[in-house]
C-alpha positions as CSV (number, residue, x, y, z in Angstrom):
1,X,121.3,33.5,79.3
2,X,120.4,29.8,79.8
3,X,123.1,29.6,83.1
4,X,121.1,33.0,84.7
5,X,118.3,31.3,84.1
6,X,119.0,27.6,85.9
7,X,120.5,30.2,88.7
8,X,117.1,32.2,89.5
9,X,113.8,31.1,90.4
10,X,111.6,32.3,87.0
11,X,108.6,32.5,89.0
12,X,110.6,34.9,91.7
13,X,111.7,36.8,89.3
14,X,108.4,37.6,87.3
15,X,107.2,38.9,91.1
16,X,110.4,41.0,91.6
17,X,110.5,42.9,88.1
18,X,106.8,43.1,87.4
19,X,105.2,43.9,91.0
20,X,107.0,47.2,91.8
21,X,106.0,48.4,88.1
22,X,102.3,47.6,88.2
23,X,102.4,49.6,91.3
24,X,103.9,52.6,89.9
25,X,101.5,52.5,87.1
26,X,98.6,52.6,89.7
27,X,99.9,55.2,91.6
28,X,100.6,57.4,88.9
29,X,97.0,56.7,87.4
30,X,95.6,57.1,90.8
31,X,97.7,60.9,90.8
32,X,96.3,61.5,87.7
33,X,92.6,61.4,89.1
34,X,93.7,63.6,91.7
35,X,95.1,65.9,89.4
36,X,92.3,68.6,89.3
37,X,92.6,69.4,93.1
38,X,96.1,69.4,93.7
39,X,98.1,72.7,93.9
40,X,101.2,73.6,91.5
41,X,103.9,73.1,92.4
42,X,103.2,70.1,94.8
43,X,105.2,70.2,98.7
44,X,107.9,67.9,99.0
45,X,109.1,67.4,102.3
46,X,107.1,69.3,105.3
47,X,108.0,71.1,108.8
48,X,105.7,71.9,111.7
49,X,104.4,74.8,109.8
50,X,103.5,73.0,106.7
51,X,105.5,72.9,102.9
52,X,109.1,73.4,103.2
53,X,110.5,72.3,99.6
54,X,108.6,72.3,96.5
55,X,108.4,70.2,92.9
56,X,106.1,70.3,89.9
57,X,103.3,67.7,89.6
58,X,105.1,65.7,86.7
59,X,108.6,65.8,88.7
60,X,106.7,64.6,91.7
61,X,105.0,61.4,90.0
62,X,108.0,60.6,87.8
63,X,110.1,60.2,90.7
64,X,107.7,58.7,93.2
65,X,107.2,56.2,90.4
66,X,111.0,55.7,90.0
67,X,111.4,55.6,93.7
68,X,108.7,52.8,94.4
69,X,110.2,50.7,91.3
70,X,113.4,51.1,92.8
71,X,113.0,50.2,96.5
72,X,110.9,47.3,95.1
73,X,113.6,45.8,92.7
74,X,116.6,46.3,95.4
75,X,114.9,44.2,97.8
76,X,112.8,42.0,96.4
77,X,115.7,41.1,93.5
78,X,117.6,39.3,96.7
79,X,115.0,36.7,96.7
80,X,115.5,35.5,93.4
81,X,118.7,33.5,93.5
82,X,117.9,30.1,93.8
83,X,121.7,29.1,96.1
84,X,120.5,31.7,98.6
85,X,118.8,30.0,102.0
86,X,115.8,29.4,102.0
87,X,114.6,31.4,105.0
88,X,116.9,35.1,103.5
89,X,114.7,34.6,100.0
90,X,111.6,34.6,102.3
91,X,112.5,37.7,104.3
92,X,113.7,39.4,101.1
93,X,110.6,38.4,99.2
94,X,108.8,39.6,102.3
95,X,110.7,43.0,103.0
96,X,110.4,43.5,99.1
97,X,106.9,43.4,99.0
98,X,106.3,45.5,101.9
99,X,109.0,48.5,101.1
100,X,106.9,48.5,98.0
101,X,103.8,49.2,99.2
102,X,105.8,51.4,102.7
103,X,107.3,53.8,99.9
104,X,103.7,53.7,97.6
105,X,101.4,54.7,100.9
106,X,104.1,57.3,101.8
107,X,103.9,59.4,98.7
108,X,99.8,58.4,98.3
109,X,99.8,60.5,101.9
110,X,101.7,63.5,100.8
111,X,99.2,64.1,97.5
112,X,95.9,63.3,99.6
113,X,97.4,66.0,101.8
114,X,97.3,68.7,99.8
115,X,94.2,68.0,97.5
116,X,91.3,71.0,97.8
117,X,94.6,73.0,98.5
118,X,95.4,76.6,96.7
119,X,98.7,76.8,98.2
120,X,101.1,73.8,98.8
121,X,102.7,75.8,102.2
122,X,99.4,74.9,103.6
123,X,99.3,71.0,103.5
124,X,100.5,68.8,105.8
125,X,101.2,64.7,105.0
126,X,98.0,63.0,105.5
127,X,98.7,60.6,108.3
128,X,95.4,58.6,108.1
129,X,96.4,58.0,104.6
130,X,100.0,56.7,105.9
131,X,99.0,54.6,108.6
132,X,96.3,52.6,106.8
133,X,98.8,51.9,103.8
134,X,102.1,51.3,106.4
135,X,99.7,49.0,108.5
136,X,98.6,47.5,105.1
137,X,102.5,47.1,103.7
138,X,103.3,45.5,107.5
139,X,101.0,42.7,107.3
140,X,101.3,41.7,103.6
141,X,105.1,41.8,103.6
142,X,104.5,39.1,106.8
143,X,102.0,37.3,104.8
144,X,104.0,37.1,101.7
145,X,107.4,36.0,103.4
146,X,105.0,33.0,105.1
147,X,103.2,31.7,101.9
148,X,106.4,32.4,99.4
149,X,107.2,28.6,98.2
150,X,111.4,29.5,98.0
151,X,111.9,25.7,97.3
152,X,112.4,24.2,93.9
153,X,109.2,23.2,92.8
154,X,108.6,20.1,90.3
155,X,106.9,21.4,87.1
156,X,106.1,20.0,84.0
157,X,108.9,20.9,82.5
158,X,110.1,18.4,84.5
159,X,108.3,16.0,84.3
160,X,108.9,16.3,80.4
161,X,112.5,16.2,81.1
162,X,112.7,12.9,83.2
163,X,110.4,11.2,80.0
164,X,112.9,12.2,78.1
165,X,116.1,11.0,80.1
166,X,114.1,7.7,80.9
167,X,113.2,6.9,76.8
168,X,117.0,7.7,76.0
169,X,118.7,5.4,79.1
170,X,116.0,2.9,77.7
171,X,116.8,3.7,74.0
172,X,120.4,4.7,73.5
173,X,119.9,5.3,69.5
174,X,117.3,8.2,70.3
175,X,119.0,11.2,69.9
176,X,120.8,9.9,66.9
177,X,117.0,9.8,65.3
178,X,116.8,13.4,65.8
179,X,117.3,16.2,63.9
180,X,116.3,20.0,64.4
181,X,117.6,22.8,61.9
182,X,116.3,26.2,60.4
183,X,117.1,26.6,57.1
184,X,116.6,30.5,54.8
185,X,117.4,32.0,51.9
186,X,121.0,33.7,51.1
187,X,121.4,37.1,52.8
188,X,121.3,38.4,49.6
189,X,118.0,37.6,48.6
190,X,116.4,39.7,52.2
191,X,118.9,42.4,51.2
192,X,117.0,42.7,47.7
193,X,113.6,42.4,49.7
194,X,114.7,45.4,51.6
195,X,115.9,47.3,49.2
196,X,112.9,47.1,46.9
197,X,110.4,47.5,49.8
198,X,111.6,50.2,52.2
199,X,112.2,53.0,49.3
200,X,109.1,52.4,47.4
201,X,107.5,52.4,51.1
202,X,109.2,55.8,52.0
203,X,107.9,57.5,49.0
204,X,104.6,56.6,49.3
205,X,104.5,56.9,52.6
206,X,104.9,60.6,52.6
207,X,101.2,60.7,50.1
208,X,99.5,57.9,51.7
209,X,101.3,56.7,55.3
210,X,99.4,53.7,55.5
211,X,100.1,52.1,52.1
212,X,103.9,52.6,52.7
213,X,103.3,50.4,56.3
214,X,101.4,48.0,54.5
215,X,104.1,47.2,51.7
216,X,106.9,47.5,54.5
217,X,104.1,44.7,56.3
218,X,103.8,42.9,53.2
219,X,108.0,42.6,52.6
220,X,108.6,41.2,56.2
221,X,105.7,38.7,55.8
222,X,107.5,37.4,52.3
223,X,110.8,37.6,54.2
224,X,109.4,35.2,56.8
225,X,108.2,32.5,54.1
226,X,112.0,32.3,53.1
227,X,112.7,31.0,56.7
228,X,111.7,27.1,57.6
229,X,112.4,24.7,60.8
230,X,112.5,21.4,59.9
231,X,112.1,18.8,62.0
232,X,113.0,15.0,61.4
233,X,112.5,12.0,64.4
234,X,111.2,8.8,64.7
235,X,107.3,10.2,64.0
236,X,108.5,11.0,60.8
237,X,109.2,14.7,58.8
238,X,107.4,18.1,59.7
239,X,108.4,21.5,58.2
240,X,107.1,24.4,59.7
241,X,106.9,27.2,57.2
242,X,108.7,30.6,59.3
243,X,109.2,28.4,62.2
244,X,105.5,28.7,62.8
245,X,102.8,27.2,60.4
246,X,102.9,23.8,59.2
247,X,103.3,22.7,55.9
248,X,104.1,19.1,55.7
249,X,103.8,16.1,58.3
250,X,105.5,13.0,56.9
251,X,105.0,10.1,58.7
252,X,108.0,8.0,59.5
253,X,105.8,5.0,58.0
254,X,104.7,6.6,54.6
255,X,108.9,7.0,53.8
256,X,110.0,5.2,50.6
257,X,113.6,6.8,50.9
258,X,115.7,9.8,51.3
259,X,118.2,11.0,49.6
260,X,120.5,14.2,49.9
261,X,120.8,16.3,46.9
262,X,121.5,19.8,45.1
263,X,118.5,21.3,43.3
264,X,117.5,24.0,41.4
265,X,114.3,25.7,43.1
266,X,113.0,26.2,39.7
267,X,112.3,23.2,39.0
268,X,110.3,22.4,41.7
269,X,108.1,25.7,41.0
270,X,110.3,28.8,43.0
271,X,111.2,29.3,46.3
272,X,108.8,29.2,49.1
273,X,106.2,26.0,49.7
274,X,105.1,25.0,46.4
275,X,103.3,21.9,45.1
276,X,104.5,20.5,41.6
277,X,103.9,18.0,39.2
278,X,103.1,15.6,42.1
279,X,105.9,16.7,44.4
280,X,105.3,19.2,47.6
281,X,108.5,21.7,48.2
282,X,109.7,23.8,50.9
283,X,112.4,25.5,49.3
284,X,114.1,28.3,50.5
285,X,117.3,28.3,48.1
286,X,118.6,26.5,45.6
287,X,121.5,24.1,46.7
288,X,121.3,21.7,49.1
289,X,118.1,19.5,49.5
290,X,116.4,16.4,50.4
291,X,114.2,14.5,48.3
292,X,111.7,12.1,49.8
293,X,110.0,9.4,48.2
294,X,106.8,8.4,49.3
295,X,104.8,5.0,49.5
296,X,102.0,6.4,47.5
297,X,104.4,7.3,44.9
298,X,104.5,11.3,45.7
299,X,107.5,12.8,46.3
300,X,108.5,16.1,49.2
301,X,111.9,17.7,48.7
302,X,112.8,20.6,51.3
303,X,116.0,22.5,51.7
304,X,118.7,21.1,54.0
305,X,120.7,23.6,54.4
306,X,124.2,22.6,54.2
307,X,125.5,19.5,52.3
308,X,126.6,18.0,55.5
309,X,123.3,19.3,57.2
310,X,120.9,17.6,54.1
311,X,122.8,14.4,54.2
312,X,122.7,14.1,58.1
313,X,118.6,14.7,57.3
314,X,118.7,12.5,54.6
315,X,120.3,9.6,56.7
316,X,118.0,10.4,60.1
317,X,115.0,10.1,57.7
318,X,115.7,7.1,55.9
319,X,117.0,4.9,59.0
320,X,113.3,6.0,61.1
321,X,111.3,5.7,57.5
322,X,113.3,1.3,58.2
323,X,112.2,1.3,61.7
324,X,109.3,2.7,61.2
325,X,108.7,-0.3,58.5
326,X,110.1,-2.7,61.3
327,X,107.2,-1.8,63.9
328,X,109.3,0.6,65.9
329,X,108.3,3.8,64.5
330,X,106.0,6.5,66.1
331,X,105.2,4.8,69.3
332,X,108.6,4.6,70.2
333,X,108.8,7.8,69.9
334,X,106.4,8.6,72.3
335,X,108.6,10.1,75.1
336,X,110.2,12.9,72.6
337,X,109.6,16.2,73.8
338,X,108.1,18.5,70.9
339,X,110.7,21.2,70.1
């Protein structure tokens, strides 16, 4: 996924997939309205002497729908290669755009044709309708293959990226004071979860459907709290309870020491985040850990995983918690990128 991604341009590709669908939507709202005045079963290609071949309404719109997604993605999806030349993405985003709205305008027509109609045999393709929307298709398609930017653009992102490279050429030991890493309880324990929610939930679900979602809501919410990312750098230790909300910030300068070791949850008051006897816990299992020590005499121990995952924490967070000591610590690591 991350190689297709370098190889397209995002932005291009957010045009390609989502403009021919929000047109389909709107033309089959917009069939919708007309609904009441159109005849069943709708004409589907005309001679001189009116209807020749005939669909239902729902056939019609489901594949004039299909058909305008269709031409939209097979011309405007050549734009989104990034090692294409630049002028063939412009004419491609151009064409795209236009065939979109050329193939939209042409089935608009045929309904508008045969509204206030009894009999479809009767209608003929409304030409005023297909010349305004072709004339309209014509000159944004030549507008949009003139203002599409098909150059690499310098974003942010970037920006973020050549901090980043810049604060480790300057720093070499920057990366080696960073540590990223999800930790969760044993498979076992989500099985269990499962197994004692979605039964119960099924059986109550069949008196009272909204109490069986709600304990089904209230299993996957207690499921989540078993998940944590920790993160460890030179600004110190931050756990984010499900990967999401925070539950400890450590700074790097209020680190006594760190030390890896295997605990028993229980003892520091369960599973989950807990806060016992002095001592804040994130623990998802028992097993392997790391205890920190704090300058005010408090103590945070959170659950690293694997041995050789806790001790590699355990080390990060003790030589930034010396650094930190030193005068190096957070504003060193001012160019790290939050992850």
């Amino acid at each position: 996924m991350g190689k297709f991604m370098e190889s397209v341009d995002s932005k291009a590709l957010r045009f390609a997939v989502g403009f021919p669908v929000v047109v389909a939507a709107a033309f089959v709202v917009c069939a919708f309205l007309l609904r009441p005045d159109l005849p069943e079963p709708l004409a589907v290609r005309w001679t001189d002497d009116g209807g020749a071949s005939f669909a239902p309404f729902s056939a019609y719109i489901a594949g004039g729908a299909l058909m305008i997604i269709a031409a939209g993605w097979l011309v405007l999806f050549q734009a989104v290669p990034i090692n294409r030349p630049v002028l063939m993405r412009r004419i491609m985003m151009g064409a795209g755009l236009f065939l979109t709205l050329f193939v939209t305008s042409t089935l608009a027509a045929g309904l508008v044709g045969q509204t206030g109609l009894v009999d479809a045999r009767e209608s003929r393709v409304d030409m005023t309708v297909l010349a305004l929307g072709s004339g309209a298709a014509v000159s944004l398609g030549v507008i949009m293959a003139f203002v599409f930017k098909a150059d690499q653009q310098w974003s942010p992102d970037d920006d973020r990226a050549l901090q980043l490279a810049i604060a480790r050429e300057a720093d070499p030991d920057l990366a080696a004071d960073n540590i990223r890493l999800w930790v969760h309880a044993r498979s076992s324990v989500f099985i269990m979860i499962a197994v004692a929610s979605l039964f119960p939930s099924a059986l109550i679900a069949v008196a009272v459907p909204w109490l069986g979602a709600l304990l089904v809501l209230v299993a996957v919410v207690g499921a989540a709290f078993l998940f944590a990312r920790i993160k460890a750098d030179r600004r110190g230790l931050k756990v984010l309870l499900a990967g999401i909300v925070p539950v400890m910030n450590v700074p790097a300068g209020a680190i006594s020491v760190a030390t890896a070791a295997d605990v028993k949850a229980a003892d520091y008051g369960g599973w989950g985040y807990r806060h016992h006897d002095g001592t804040a816990a994130m623990l998802v299992s028992s097993g392997p850990a790391v205890v920190v020590s704090k300058t005010d005499g408090q103590r945070v121990a959170v659950s690293g995983g694997s041995p050789a995952s806790a001790a590699r924490l355990a080390e990060v967070l003790t030589r930034v918690a010396a650094r930190a000591r030193r005068g190096g610590g957070p504003s060193s690591a001012a160019g790290q990128p939050e992850s």
